[in-house]
DOTORKOL-610782 format. One record per residue (C-alpha): residue number from 1; residue in three letters; z, x, y. Coordinates in steps of 0.2 Angstrom, whole numbers. Layout:
DOTORKOL-610782
NUM ALA Z X Y
...
//
This chain:
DOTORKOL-610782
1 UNK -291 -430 398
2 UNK -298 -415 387
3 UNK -287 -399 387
4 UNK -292 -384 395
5 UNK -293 -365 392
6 UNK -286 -353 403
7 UNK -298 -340 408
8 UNK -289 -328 397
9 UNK -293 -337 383
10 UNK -312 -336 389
11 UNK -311 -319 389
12 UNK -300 -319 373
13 UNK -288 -306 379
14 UNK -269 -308 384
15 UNK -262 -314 402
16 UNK -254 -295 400
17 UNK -271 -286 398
18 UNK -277 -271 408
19 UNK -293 -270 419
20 UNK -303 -262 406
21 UNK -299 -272 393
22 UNK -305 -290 404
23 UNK -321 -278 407
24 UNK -323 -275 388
25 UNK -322 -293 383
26 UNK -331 -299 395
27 UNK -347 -288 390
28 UNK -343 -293 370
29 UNK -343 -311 374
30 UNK -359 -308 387
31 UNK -370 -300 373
32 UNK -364 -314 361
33 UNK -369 -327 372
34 UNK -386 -319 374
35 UNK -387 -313 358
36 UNK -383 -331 348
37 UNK -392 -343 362
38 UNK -405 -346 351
39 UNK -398 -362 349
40 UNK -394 -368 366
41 UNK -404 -371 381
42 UNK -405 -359 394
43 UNK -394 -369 406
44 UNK -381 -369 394
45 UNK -383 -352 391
46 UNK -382 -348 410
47 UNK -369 -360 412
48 UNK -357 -351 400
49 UNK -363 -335 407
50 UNK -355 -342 422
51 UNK -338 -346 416
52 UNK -337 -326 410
53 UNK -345 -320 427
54 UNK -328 -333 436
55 UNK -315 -326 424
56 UNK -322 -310 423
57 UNK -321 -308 445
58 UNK -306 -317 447
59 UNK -294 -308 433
60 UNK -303 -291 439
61 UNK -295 -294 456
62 UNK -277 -291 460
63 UNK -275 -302 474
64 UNK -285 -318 463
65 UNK -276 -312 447
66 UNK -259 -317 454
67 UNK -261 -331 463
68 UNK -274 -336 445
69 UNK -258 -331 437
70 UNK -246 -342 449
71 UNK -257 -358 443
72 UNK -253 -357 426
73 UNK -238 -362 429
74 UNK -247 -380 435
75 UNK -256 -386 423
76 UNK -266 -400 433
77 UNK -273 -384 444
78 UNK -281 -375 431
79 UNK -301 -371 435
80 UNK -312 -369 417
81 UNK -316 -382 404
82 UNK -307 -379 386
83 UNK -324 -383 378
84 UNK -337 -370 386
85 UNK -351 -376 371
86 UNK -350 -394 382
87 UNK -353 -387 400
88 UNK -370 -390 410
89 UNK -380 -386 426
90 UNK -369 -399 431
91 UNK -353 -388 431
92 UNK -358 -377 444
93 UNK -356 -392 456
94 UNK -338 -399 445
95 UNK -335 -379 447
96 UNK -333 -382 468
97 UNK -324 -397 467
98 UNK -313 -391 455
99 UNK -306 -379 470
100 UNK -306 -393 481
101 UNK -293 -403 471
102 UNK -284 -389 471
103 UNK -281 -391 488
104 UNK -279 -410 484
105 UNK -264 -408 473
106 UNK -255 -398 487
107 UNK -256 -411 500
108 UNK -252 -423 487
109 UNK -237 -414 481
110 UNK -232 -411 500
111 UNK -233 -429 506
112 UNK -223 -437 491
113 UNK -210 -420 484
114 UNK -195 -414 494
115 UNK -195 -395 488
116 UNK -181 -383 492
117 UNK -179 -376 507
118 UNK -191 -362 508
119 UNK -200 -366 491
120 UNK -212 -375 501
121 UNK -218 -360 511
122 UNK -220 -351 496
123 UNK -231 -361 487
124 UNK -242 -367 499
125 UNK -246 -349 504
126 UNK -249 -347 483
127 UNK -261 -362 484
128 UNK -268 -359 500
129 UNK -274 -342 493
130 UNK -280 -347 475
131 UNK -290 -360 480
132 UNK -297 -350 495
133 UNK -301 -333 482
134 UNK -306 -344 471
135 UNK -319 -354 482
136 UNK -328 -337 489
137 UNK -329 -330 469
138 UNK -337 -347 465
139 UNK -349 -347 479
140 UNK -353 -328 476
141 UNK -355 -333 456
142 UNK -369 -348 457
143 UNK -377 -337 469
144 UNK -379 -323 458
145 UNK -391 -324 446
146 UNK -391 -315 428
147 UNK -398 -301 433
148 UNK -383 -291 432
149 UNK -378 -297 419
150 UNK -393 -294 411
151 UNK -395 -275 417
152 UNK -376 -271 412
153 UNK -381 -276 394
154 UNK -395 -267 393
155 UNK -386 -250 396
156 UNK -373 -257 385
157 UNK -385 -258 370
158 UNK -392 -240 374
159 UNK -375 -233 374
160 UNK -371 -242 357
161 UNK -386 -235 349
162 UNK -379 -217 355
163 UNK -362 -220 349
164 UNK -371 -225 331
165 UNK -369 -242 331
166 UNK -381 -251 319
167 UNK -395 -262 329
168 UNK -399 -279 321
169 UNK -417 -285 324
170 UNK -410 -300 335
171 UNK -401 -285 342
172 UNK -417 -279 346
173 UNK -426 -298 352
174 UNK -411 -299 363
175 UNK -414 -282 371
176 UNK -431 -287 373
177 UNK -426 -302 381
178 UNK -416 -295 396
179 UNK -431 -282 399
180 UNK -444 -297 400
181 UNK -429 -308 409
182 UNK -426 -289 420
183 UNK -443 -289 425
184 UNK -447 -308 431
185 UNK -428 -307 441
186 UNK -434 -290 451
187 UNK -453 -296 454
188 UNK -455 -313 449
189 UNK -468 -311 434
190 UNK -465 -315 416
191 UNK -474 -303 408
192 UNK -478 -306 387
193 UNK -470 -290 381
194 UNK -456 -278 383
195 UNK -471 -266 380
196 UNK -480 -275 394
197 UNK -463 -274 406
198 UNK -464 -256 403
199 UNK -481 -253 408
200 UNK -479 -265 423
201 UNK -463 -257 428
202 UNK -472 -238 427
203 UNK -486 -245 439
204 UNK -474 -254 451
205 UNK -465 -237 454
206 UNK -482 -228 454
207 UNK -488 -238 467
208 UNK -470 -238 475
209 UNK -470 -218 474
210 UNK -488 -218 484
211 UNK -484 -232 497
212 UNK -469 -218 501
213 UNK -478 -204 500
214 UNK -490 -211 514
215 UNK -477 -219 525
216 UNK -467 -200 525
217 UNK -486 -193 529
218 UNK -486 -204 540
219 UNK -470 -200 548
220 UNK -474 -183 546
221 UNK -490 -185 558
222 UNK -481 -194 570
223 UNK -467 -183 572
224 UNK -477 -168 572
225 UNK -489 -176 586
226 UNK -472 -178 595
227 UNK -466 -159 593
228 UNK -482 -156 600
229 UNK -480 -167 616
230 UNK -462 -160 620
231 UNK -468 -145 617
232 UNK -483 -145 627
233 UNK -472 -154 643
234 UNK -458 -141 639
235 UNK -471 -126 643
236 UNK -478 -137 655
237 UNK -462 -138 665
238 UNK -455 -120 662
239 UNK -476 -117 670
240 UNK -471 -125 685
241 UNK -453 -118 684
242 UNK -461 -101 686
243 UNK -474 -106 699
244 UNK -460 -114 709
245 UNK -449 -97 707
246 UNK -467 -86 711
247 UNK -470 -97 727
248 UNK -450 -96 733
249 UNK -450 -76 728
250 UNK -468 -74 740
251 UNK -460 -86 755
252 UNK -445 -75 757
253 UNK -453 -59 755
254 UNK -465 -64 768
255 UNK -450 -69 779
256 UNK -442 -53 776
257 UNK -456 -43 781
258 UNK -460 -52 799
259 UNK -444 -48 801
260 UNK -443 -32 800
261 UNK -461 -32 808
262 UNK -452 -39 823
263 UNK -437 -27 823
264 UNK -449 -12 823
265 UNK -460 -19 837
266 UNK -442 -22 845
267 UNK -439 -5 842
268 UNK -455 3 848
269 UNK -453 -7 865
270 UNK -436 -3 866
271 UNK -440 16 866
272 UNK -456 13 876
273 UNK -442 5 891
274 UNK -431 18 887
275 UNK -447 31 890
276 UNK -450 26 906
277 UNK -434 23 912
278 UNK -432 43 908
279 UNK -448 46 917
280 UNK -441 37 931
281 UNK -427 44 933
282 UNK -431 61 933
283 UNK -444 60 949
284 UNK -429 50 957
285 UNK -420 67 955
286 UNK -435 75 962
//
């Protein structure tokens, strides 16, 4: 059986290294591997890619970190080939299974050891959580594609060029690469030049820029239509408010005069009786 790196040793840094130190390496070996691929096929190339996307995700991540850090103490359980020049497509698939094992060994282990009491408990829960960390980073890895990769080096050369460092014509091809490889990730054409990914790149977003300047007139239209229509049943209603108030304010005034009306006809009769009664009885006194 062929021995096998850690995923430090991918990366080329110590089991003690800090976060940005993994991050570092893992964006030296990355633009290595691009830079020097002329040699190997592209699913090679992808395929060590990988390993640097597994070790870089699982060592960038506490919780994966320590229980990564608990297998090494297992040999059998460890996840990335020594010899990265020898992996293919194929890998991604050994990748899976390689998690699965780990699950394997545990219940292997488990059926055939007698651990102290309480040793048990504690690593299966180790285990348990490696190979379940590790099974969602690999999944999330093969369904990535370079892309990030890809955009992550391309800022990196720019910023080396700005900090001075010296760019090597395969430097410069290699750049060009991950533009062209940008492009055809993003919209699925290949275009012959960086030149050419530039200029495609410009019109994409010019079109993009006038497909959003329509659909915001548009919504601009639509919303504006729709002030109009709340605004036209708003003064509609307070129209009707008022009418309604008008035709209440008439109806009671109306009311109020007939009644006073009738307590002055009331009146007028009243003193009319009271007239007559007078009249009355002064011939009586007669």
């Amino acid at each position: 059986m062929s021995s096998k790196k850690s995923m430090y040793e991918i990366l080329e840094v110590l089991p003690t290294a800090s976060l940005e130190e993994i991050k570092a390496a893992h964006r030296r070996l990355s633009f290595r591997v691009i830079s020097n691929g002329q040699g190997m096929s592209r699913e090679e190339c992808e395929t060590q890619l990988k390993f640097l996307d597994v070790a870089l995700h699982t060592l960038s991540n506490p919780s994966t970190r320590d229980a990564y850090d608990a297998e090494l103490a297992v040999p059998s359980l460890e996840l990335v080939p020594y010899e990265m020049k020898e992996a293919t497509p194929q890998n991604e698939v050994r990748a899976l299974s390689l998690a699965t094992e780990i699950e394997g060994a545990y219940k292997l282990a488990k059926a055939e050891i007698q651990p102290v009491p309480g040793m048990l408990e504690m690593t299966a829960s180790t285990v348990n959580a490696s190979y379940r960390s590790m099974k969602v980073v690999l999944r999330a890895i093969i369904g990535f594609t370079i892309f990030g990769v890809v955009v992550m080096l391309g800022r990196g050369a720019v910023a080396s060029r700005e900090g001075g460092v010296v760019i090597t014509p395969e430097m410069r091809l290699a750049e060009e690469k991950l533009i062209i490889l940008e492009y055809y990730k993003k919209y699925g054409e290949r275009p012959a030049s960086r030149a050419e990914a530039e200029f495609l790149e410009l019109e994409n977003r010019r079109k993009e820029n006038e497909e959003r300047a329509a659909a915001f007139e548009e919504k601009r239209r639509q919303e504006e239509y729709q002030r109009f229509e709340d605004e036209s049943r708003r003064q509609g209603d307070q129209i009707h408010e008022e009418l309604v108030r008008q035709e209440a304010y008439e109806e009671r005034r109306r009311y109020y005069e007939e009644q006073e009306n009738r307590r002055k006809e009331e009146e007028a009769k009243e003193e009319e009786r009271m007239r007559i009664q007078r009249e009355l009885d002064r011939y009586r006194n007669y």
